[in-house]
TIVEXKE-73733 format. One record per residue (C-alpha): residue number from 1; residue in three letters; y, x, z. Coordinates in steps of 0.05 Angstrom, whole numbers, plus 32768, in hexadecimal, padded with zeros to 4 digits. Layout:
<recs>
[rec NUM 'ala' [Y X Z]]
...
</recs>
This chain:
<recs>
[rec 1 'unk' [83F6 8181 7CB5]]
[rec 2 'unk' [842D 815B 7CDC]]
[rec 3 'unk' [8474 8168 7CBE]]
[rec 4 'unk' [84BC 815B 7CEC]]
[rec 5 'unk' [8506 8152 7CD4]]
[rec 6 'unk' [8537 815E 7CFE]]
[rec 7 'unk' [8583 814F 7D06]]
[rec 8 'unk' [85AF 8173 7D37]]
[rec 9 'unk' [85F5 8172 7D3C]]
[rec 10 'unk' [861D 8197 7D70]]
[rec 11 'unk' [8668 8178 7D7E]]
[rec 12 'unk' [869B 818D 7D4E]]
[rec 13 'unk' [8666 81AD 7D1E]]
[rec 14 'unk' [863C 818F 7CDE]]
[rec 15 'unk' [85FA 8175 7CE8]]
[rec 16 'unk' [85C6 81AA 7CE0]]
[rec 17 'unk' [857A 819A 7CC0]]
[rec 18 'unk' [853E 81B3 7CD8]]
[rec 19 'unk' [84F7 81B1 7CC9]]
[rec 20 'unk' [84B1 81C9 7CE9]]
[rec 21 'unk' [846F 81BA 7CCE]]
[rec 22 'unk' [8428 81CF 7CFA]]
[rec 23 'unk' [83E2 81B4 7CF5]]
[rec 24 'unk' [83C4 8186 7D23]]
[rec 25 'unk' [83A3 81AB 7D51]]
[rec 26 'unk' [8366 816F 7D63]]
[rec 27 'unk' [8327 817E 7D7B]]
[rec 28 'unk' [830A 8196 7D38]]
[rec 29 'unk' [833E 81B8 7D23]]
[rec 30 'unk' [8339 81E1 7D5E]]
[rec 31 'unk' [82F0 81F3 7D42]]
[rec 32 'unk' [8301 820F 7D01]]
[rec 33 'unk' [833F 8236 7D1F]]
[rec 34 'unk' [831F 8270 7D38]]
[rec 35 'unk' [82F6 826A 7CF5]]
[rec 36 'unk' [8331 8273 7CC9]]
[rec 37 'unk' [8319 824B 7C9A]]
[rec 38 'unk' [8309 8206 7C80]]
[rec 39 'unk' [82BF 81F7 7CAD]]
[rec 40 'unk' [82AC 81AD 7CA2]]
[rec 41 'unk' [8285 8194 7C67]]
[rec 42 'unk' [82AC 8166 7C40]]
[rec 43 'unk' [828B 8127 7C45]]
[rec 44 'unk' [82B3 80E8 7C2E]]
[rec 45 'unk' [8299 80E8 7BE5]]
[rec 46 'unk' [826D 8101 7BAE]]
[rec 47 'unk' [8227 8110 7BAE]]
[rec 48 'unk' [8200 80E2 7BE2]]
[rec 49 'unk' [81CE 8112 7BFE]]
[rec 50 'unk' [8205 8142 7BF6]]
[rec 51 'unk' [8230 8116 7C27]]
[rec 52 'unk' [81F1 8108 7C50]]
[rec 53 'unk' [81E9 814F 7C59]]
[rec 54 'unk' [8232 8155 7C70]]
[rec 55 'unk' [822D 812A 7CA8]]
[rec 56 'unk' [81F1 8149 7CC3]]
[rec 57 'unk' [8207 818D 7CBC]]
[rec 58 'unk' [8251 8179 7CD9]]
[rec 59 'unk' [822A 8157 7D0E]]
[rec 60 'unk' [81FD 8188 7D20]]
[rec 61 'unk' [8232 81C8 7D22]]
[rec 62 'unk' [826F 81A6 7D3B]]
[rec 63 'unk' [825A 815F 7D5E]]
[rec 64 'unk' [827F 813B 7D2F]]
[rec 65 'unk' [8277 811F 7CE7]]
[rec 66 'unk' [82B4 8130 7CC9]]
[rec 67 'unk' [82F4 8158 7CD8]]
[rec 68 'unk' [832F 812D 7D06]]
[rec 69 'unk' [8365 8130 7CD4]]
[rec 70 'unk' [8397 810B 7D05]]
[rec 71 'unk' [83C6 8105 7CBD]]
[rec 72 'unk' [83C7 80C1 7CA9]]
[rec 73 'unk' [8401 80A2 7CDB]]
[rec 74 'unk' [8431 80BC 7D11]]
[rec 75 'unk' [8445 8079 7D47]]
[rec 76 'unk' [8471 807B 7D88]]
[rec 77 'unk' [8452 8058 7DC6]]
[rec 78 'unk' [8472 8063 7E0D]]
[rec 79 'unk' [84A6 809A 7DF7]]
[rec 80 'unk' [8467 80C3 7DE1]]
[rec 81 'unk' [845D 80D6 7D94]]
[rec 82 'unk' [8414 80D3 7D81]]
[rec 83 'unk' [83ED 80EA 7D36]]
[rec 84 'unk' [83B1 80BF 7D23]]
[rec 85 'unk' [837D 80AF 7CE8]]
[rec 86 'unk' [8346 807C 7CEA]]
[rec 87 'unk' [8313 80A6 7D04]]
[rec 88 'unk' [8329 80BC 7D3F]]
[rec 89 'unk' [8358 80AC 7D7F]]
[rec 90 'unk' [83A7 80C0 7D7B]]
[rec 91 'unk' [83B6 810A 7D8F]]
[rec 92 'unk' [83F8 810E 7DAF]]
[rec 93 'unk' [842A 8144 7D9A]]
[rec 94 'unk' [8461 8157 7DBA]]
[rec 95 'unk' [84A4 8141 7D86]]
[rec 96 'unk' [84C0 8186 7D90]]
[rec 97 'unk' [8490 81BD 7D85]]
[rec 98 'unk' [8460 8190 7D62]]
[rec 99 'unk' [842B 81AC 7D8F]]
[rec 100 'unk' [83EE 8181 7D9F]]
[rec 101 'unk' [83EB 8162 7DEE]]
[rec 102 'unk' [83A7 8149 7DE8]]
[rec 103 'unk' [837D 8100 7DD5]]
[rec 104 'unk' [83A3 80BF 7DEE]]
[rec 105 'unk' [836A 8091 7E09]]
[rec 106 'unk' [8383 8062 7E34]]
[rec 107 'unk' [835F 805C 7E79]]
[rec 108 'unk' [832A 8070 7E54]]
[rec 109 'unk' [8316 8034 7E46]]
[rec 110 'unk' [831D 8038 7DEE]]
[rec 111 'unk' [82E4 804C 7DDF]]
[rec 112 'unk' [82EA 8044 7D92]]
[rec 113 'unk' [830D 8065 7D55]]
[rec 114 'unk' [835F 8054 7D4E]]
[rec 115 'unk' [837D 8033 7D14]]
[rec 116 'unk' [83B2 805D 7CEC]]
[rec 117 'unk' [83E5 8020 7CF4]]
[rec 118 'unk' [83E7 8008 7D3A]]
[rec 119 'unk' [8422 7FCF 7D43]]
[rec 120 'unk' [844F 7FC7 7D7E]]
[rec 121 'unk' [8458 7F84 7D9C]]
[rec 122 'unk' [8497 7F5B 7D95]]
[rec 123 'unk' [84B1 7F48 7DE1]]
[rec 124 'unk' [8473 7F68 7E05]]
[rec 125 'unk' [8475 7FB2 7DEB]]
[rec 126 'unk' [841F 7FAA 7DEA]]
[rec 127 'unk' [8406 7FD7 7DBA]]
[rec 128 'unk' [83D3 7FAE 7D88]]
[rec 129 'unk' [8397 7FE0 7D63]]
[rec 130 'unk' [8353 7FE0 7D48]]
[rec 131 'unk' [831A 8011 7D43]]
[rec 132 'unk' [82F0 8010 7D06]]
[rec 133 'unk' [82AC 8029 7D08]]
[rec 134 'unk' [826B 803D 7CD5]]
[rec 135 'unk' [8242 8013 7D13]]
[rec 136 'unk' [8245 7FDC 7D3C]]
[rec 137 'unk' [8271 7FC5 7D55]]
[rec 138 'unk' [8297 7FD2 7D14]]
[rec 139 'unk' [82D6 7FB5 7D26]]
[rec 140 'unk' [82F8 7FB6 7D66]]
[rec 141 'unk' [8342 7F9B 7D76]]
[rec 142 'unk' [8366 7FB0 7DAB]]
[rec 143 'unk' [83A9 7FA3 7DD6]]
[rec 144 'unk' [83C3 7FD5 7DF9]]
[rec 145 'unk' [83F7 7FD3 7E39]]
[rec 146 'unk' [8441 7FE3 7E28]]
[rec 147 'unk' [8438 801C 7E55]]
[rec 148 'unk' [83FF 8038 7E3A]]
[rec 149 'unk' [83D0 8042 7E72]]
[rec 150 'unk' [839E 8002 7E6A]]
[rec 151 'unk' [837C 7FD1 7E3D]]
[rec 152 'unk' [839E 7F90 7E42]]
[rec 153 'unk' [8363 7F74 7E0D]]
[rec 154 'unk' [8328 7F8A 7DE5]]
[rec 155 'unk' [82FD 7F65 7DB5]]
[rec 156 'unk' [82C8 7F6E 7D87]]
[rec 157 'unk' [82D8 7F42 7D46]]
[rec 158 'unk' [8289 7F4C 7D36]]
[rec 159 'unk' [8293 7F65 7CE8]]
[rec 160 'unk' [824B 7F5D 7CCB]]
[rec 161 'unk' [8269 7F96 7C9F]]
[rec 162 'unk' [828D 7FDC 7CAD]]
[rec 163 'unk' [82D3 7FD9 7C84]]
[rec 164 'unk' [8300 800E 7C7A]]
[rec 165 'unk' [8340 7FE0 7C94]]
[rec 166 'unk' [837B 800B 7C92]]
[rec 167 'unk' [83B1 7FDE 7CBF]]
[rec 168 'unk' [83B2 7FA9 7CF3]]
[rec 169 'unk' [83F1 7F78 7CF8]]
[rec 170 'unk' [8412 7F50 7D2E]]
[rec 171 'unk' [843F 7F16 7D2B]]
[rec 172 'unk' [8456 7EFD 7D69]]
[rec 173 'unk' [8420 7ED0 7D79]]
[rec 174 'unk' [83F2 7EF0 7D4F]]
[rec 175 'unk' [83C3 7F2B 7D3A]]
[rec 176 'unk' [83B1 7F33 7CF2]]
[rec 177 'unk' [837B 7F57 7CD5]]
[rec 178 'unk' [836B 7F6C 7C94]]
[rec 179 'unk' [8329 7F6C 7C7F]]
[rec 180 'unk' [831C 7F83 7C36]]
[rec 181 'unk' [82DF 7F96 7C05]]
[rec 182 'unk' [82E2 7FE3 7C14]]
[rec 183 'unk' [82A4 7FF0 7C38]]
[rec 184 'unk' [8283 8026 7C58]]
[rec 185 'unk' [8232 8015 7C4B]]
[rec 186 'unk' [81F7 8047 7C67]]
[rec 187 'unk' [81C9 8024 7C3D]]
[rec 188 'unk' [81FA 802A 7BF8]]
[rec 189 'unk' [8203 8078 7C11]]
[rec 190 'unk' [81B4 8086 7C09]]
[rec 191 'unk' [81AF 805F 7BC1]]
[rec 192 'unk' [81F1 8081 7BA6]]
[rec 193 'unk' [8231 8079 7BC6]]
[rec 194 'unk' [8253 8073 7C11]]
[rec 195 'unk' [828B 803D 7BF9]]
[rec 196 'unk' [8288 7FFB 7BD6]]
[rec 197 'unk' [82C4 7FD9 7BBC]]
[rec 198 'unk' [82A6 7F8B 7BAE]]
[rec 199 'unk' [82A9 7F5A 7BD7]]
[rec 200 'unk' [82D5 7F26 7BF9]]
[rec 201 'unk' [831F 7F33 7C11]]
[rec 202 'unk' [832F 7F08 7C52]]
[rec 203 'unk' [836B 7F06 7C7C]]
[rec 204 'unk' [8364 7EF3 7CC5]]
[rec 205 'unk' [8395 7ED5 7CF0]]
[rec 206 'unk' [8386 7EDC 7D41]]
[rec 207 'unk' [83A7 7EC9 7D7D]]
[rec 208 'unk' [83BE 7F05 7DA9]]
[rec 209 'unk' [8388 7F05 7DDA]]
[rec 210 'unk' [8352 7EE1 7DB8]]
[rec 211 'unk' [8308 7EF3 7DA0]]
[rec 212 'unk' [82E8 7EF1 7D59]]
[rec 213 'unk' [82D1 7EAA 7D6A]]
[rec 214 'unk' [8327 7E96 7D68]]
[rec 215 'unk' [8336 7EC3 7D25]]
[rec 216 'unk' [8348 7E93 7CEE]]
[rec 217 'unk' [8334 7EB0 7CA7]]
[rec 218 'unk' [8354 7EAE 7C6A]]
[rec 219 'unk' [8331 7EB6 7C26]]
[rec 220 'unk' [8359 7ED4 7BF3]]
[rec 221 'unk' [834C 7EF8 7BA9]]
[rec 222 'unk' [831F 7F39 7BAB]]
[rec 223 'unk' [8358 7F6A 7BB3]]
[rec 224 'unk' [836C 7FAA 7BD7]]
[rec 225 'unk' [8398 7FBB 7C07]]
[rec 226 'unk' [83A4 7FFB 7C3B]]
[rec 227 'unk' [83F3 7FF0 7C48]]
[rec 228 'unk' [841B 7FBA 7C66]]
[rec 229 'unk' [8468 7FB4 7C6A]]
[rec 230 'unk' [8468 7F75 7CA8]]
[rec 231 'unk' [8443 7F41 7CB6]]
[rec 232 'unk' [846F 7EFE 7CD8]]
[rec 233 'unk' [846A 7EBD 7CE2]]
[rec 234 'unk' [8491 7E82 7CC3]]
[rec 235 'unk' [848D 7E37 7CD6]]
[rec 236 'unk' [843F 7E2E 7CD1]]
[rec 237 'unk' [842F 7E6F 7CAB]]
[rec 238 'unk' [841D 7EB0 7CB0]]
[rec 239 'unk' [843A 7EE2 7C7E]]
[rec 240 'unk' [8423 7F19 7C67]]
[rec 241 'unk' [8447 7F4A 7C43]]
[rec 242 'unk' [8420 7F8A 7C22]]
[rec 243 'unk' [840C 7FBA 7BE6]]
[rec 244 'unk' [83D6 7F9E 7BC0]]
[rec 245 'unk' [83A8 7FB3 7B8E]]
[rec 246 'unk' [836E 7FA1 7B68]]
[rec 247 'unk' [8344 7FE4 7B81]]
[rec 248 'unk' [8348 801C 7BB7]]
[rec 249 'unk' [8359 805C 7B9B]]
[rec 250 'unk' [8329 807A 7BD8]]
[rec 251 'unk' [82EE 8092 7BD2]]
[rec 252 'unk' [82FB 809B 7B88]]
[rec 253 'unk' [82D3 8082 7B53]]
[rec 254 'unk' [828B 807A 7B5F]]
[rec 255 'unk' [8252 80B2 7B51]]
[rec 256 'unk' [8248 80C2 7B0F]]
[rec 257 'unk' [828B 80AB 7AED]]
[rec 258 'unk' [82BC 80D5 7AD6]]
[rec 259 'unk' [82F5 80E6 7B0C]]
[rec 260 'unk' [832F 80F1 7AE0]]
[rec 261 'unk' [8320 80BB 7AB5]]
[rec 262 'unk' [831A 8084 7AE8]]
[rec 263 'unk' [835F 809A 7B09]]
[rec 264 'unk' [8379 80A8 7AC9]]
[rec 265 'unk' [836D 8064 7AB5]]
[rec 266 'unk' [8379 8045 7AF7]]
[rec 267 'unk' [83C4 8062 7AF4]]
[rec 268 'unk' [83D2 8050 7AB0]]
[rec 269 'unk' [8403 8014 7AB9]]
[rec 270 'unk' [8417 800B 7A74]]
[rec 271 'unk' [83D1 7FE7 7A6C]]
[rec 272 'unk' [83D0 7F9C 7A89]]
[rec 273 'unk' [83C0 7F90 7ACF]]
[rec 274 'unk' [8397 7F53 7AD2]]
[rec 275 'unk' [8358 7F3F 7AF0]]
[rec 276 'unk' [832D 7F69 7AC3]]
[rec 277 'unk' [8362 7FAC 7AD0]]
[rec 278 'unk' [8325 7FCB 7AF2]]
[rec 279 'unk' [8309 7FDB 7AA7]]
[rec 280 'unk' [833F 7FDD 7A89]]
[rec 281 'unk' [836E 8002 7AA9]]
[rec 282 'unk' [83A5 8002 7AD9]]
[rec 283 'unk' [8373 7FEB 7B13]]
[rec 284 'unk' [839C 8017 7B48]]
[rec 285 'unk' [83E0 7FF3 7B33]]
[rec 286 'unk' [83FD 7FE6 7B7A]]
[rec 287 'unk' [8431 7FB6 7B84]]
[rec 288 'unk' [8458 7F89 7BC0]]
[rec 289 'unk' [842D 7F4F 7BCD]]
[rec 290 'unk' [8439 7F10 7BFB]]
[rec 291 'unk' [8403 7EE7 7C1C]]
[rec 292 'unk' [8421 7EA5 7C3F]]
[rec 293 'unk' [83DD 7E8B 7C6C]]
[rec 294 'unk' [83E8 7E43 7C86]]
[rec 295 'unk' [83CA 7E36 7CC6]]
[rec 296 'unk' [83CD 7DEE 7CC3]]
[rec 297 'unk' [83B2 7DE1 7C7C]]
[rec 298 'unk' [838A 7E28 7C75]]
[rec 299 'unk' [83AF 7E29 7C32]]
[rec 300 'unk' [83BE 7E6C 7C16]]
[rec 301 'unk' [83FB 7E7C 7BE9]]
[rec 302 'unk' [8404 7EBC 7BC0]]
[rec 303 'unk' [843B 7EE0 7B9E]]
[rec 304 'unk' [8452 7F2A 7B7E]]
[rec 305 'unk' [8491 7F3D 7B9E]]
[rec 306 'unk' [848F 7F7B 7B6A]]
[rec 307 'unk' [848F 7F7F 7B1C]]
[rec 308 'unk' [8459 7FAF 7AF8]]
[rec 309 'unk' [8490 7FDE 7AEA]]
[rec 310 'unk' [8489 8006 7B1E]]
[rec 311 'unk' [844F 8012 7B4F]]
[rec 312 'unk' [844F 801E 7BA3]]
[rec 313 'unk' [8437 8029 7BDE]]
[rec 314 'unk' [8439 804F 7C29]]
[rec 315 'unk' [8471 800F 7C37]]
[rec 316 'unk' [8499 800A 7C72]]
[rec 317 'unk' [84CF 7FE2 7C96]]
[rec 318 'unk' [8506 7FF2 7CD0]]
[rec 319 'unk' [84CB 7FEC 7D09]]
[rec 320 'unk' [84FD 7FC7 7D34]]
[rec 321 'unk' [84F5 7F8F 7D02]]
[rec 322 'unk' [84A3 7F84 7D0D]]
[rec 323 'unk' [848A 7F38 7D06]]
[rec 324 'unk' [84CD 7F18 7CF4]]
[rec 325 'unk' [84DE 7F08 7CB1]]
[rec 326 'unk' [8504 7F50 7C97]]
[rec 327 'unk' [8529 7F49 7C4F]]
[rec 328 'unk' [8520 7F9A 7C3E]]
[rec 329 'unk' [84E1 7FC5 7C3A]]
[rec 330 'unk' [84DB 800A 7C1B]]
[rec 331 'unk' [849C 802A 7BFD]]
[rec 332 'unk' [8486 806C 7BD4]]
[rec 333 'unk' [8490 805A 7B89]]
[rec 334 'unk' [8450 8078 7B5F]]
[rec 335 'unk' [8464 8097 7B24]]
[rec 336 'unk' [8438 807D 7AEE]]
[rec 337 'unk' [8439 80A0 7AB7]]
[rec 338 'unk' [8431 80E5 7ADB]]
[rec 339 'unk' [83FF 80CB 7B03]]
[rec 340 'unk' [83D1 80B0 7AC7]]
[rec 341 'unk' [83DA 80F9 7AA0]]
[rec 342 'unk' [83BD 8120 7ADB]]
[rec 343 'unk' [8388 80E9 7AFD]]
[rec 344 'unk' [83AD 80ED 7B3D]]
[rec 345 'unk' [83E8 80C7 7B6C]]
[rec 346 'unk' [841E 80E7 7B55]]
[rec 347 'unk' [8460 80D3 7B82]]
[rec 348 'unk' [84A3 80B7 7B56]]
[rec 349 'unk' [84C9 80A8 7B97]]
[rec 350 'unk' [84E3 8077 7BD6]]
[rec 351 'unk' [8501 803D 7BC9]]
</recs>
């Protein structure tokens, strides 16, 4: 469901507050409308065969694996106001009514899924994205025109791997791409589970218009990490500026162990975060987290910007302020001890 604020104020009156909510209308949605009621398997975690059996039936009845949620981001491009999630292309709306306008797709040449955090260009206006698939090619990046209407680049950065990568950065000279151990695997769906959460965290640093010959990785500890607040570059570095954690709180834990217990546990901050949180507890502490990449002496530097008091995510920045070096961010403060009682994210506030 897409929700609006509004502020009007007429002259020589207060300002007035107004708000509208209305679901997405995308093409699925449109499916289970005359339904009235909830039509697609759910199919993002629990049983395998049960998931297996999602995505055929889903397939089979509505041409589509799973439901076009369109909820994870709202972006601006060209005056327009769009709604995307990962598995999908943007649906515009219009600002007022909230009313769907149909997909964005532009010349028709994007032919893959749309990243929930697209990034505007400095200087250029270009519109950098990505499209993340279960299939090759499993990662495509994308520039699109200021205006919209064409591909200014495309390129396959040949992933041997399909990765659930939740953002893609720009600096001025720069993309940056995040490519981190949560992993969609057909073969790990069949023996007991669609995700996988091991592996190798890298960071790669390409030029605007290169190829996944040009992206330079960097190699850092086995973390997680959905949300960035900016990405910018300083003398010879890159910087990277997120919310890191040791785990992904999605899918959930795996089959077979007990839901409440492992985000129960995974919330409960009062235990130590450390390298062995994952047992222990507190492996879904999230916290601000800098990455300083070197591209002269491929050094990498890390720090907290955060204490354990408090943990956070869903950050943001004054978008005017993209890929130069901002002194303020804000983010969605978890509150802990709520959040470990009842096994779930529990909001504290915005800070």
């Amino acid at each position: 469901m897409l929700h609006a604020v509004y502020f009007e104020k007429e002259a020589g009156e207060d300002w007035q507050l107004y708000y509208k909510n209305r679901y997405v209308e995308s093409k699925t949605t449109k499916l289970e409308k005359p339904r009235n009621k909830l039509s697609f398997h759910p199919a993002l975690e629990g049983d395998s065969w049960a998931i297996m059996a999602a995505y055929l039936l889903n397939t089979l009845r509505y041409g589509a694996v799973n439901i076009y949620m369109s909820n994870a981001n709202v972006f601006e491009h060209t005056g327009k106001t769009y709604v995307v999630v990962e598995n999908y292309i943007p649906q515009e709306v219009d600002i007022a009514t909230l009313e769907a306008r149909g997909n964005w797709n532009s010349d028709r040449d994007w032919d893959q899924p749309f990243t929930s955090h697209p990034k505007r260009v400095p200087v250029s206006g270009e519109l950098v994205t990505m499209g993340i698939n279960a299939a090759r090619p499993y990662c495509v990046m994308d520039v699109i025109s200021a205006d919209g209407k064409k591909l200014n680049h495309k390129a396959d950065l040949e992933f041997d791997r399909s990765v659930l990568s939740h953002e893609i950065g720009v600096t001025h000279r720069y993309n940056v791409i995040i490519d981190h151990p949560l992993v969609f695997d057909m073969k790990r769906l069949v023996n007991g589970g669609p995700m996988t959460r091991k592996g190798i965290l890298r960071i790669g640093v390409m030029p605007r218009y290169g190829d996944a010959s040009s992206v330079r990785w960097f190699y850092i500890e086995s973390t997680c990490t959905f949300h960035i607040f900016n990405y910018f570059e300083d003398g010879e570095e890159v910087v990277v500026r997120g919310c890191r954690a040791l785990t992904s709180v999605f899918p959930g834990p795996d089959c077979g162990m007990n839901k409440f217990d492992w985000f129960s546990r995974g919330f409960n901050f009062k235990e130590p975060v450390d390298a062995n949180a994952n047992e222990l507890g507190g492996h879904l502490f999230t916290r601000a987290y800098e990455w300083r990449l070197n591209m002269g002496t491929e050094e990498v530097q890390e720090s907290n910007l955060t204490c354990t008091k408090l943990s956070m995510d869903f950050p943001f920045i004054n978008a005017d302020l993209t890929s130069l070096c901002n002194k303020y961010g804000y983010a969605q403060v978890i509150n802990s001890k709520s959040s470990s009682e009842c096994g779930n994210a529990m909001p504290a506030s915005t800070h």
